[in-house]
C-alpha distance (Angstrom), angle and dihedral (degrees) to the residues before:
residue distance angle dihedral
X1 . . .
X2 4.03 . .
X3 3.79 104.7 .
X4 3.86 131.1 -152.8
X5 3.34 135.1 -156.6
X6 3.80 123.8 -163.0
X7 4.27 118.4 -162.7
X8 3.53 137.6 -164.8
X9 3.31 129.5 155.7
X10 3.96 106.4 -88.7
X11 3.67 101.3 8.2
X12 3.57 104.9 -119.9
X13 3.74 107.1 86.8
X14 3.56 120.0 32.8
X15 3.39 111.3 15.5
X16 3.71 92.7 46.0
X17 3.83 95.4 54.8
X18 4.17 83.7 49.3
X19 3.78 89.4 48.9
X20 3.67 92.6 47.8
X21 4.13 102.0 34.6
X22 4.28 88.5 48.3
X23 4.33 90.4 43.8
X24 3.82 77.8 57.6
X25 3.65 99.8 46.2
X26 3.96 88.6 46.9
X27 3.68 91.0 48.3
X28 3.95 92.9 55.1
X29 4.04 86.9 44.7
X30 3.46 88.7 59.9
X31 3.82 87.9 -115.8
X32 3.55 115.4 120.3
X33 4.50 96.5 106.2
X34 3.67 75.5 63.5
X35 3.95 120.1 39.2
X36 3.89 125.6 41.6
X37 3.86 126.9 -161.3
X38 3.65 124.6 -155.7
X39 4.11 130.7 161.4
X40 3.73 132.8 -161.0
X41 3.78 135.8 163.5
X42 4.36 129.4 -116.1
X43 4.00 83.5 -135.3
X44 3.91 122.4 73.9
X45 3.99 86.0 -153.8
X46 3.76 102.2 104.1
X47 3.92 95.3 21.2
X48 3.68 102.9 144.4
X49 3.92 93.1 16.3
X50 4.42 116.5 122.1
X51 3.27 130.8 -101.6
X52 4.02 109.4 -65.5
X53 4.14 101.9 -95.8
X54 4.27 87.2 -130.7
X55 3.97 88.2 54.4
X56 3.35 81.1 52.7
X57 3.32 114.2 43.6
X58 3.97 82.6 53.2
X59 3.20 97.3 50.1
X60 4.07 95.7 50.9
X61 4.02 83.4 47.9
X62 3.97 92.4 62.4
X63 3.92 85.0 37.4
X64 4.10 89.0 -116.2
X65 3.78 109.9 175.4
X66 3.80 106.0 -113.7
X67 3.56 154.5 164.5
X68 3.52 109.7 -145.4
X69 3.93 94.5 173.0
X70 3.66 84.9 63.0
X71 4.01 106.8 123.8
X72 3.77 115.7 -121.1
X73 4.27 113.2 -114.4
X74 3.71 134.0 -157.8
X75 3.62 115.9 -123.8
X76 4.05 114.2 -106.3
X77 3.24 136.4 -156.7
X78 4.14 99.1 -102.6
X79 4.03 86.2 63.2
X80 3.78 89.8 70.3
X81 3.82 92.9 61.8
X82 4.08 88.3 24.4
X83 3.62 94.1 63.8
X84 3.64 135.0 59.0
X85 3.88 96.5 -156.2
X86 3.66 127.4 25.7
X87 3.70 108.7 -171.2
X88 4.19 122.0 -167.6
X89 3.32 132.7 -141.1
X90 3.87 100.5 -154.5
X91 3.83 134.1 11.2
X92 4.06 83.2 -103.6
X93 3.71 88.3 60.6
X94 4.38 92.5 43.1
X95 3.72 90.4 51.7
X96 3.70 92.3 47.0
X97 3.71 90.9 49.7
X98 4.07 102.2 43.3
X99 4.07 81.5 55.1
X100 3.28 106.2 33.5
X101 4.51 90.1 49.8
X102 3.73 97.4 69.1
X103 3.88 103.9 -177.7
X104 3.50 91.3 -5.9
X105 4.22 110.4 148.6
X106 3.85 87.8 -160.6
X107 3.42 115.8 118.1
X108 3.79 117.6 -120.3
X109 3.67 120.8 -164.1
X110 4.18 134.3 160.5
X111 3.89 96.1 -97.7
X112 3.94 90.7 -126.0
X113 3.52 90.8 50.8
X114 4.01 98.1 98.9
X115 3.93 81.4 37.5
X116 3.43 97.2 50.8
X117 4.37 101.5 50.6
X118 3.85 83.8 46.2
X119 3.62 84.2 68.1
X120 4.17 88.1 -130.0
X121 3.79 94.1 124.4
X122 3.99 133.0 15.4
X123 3.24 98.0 -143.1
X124 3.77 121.6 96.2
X125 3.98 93.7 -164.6
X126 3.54 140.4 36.5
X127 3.84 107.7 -108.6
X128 3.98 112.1 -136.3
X129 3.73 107.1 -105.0
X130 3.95 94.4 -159.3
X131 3.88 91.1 65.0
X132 3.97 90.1 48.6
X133 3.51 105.1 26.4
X134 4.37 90.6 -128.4
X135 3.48 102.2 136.2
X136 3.90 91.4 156.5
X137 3.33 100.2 56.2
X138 3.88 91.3 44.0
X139 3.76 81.5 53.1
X140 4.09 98.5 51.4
X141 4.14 83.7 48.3
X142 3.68 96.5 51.4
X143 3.48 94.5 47.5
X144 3.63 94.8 53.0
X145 3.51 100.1 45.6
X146 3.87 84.1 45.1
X147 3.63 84.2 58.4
X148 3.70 99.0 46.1
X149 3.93 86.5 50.4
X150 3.12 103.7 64.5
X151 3.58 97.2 45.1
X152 3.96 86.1 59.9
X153 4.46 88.0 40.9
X154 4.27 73.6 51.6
X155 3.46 98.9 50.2
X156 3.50 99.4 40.1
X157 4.01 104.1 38.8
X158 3.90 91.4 39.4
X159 3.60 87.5 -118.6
């Protein structure tokens, strides 16, 4: 089982919606006996807090199976070696990451970063949608870097 882990900073925006729009995209590959999704945060300051009701509200509008009573977690140090791909929402969260994995063999990425050199979005991070209120456009860059993703957990797990 190849495991993912998505990470923002409190686990109840971003790296929900990523968990929950790439489940779906595994689900309609066919995939899911052979990928798992999971999220957390680098800050303990929502840990145990619900789903953000914007990530929500856009994932209900693109009818994205959910659990938005599902209580936000910080990110531990078992997930490094736990998880074959940890995958950052910002350059706060990479940093964190790269020094927080120790000998970690997990591979740890920005999540737009297959996106981003396919030229299908500009932007190199996901913005945080509770500062700005943009949950759309969070959700039209998660779902293309889902996309681009799993073309790359494809290509390189012969999937």
């Amino acid at each position: 089982m190849i495991k993912v882990l998505m990470v923002c900073t409190g686990n109840i925006c971003r790296s929900p919606m990523a968990e929950y729009v790439l489940k779906d995209r595994i689900a309609q590959a066919g995939l899911s006996d052979k990928i798992s999704v999971d999220s957390a945060g680098i800050s303990s300051e929502e840990v145990g807090n619900s789903v953000h009701n914007g990530t929500v509200g856009v994932l209900r509008k693109h009818h994205i199976e959910h659990d938005a009573l599902r209580p936000a977690r910080q990110i531990t140090a078992a997930d490094a070696n736990d998880f074959d791909y940890l995958l950052a929402m910002d350059r706060g969260h990479l940093n964190y990451l790269k020094r927080s994995a120790g000998t970690s063999k997990a591979k740890i990425d920005l999540f737009l970063n297959d996106a981003h050199t396919a030229g299908d979005v500009s932007y190199e991070e996901v913005p945080d949608p509770w500062y700005d209120g943009q949950y759309d456009r969070t959700y039209d860059l998660v779902t293309k870097g889902c996309a681009a993703f799993l073309k790359r957990l494809r290509a390189e797990n012969n999937l």
